[in-house]
Phi, psi and omega in degrees: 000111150295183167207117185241142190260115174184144203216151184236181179201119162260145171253140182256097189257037173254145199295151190253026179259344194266286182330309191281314192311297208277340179259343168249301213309296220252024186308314173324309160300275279261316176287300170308340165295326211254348193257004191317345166280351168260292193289135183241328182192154164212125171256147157278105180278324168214144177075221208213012167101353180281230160264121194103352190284140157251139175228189200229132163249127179235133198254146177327096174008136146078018178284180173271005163217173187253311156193202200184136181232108182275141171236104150305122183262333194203104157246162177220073188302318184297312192249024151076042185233149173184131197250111165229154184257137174268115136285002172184171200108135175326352174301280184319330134101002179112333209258012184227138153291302166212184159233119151258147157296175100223172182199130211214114194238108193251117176342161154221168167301012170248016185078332153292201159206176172241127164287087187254122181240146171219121158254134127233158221239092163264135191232148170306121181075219185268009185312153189257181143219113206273139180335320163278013164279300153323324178270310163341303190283340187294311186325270174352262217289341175293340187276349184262319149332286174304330164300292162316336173281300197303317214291285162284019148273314174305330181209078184329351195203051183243137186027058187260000000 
């Protein structure tokens, strides 16, 4: 099994309790609404959205995928963290065992925050996984960020 590593930081100027509300709490609503050309729906299947809860994400027909099924492994509402693994669904493509998250939301002196994400990517066997594999899946989840950020910039008093 490898393991390839890699983490980014986004600035934000939305605040980082509004940002953790609409991108982990209320993700579910929240996305398949402002996202209907990717996302069709995210269910809960098991638990109660806390640690250990899984939920499915099922992507819009004719998307490059169908679905993913995600596990919260670690959350932290006070301190804006929250860590889950994709265990299953054509997202893993045969050659990835999971994808972890983490997700880490830190105040800035601007009433906003910096965004810090750490993904790894374990693959199966001798798989390699190659950079544009990776910038590929960051592409992705940055158009669903930016959604969410434009989403509550738009509407100021959407998770206040």
């Amino acid at each position: 099994m490898g393991v390839v590593n890699f983490g980014h930081e986004l600035e934000s100027p939305i605040s980082p309790d509004r940002l953790f509300k609409a991108l982990i709490i209320d993700s579910h609503n929240l996305i398949p609404k402002i996202m209907p050309q990717r996302i069709q729906s995210i269910a809960l299947i098991e638990g109660d959205g806390g640690v250990g809860s899984i939920r499915q994400v099922n992507f819009t027909p004719g998307r490059y995928y169908k679905y993913a099924k995600h596990r919260v492994e670690e959350m932290d509402e006070e301190n804006f963290m929250c860590k889950y693994r994709i265990i299953e669904g054509d997202v893993l493509k045969g050659n990835l065992k999971s994808i972890v998250y983490e997700v880490k939301l830190e105040a800035d002196k601007y009433e906003g925050c910096i965004c810090k994400v750490w993904s790894t990517y374990e693959t199966e066997g001798d798989v390699m996984y190659k950079d544009e594999d990776i910038e590929a899946g960051k592409d992705r989840a940055m158009e669903m960020y930016k959604a969410i950020e434009a989403y509550l910039f738009a509407n100021p008093r959407a998770y206040a």
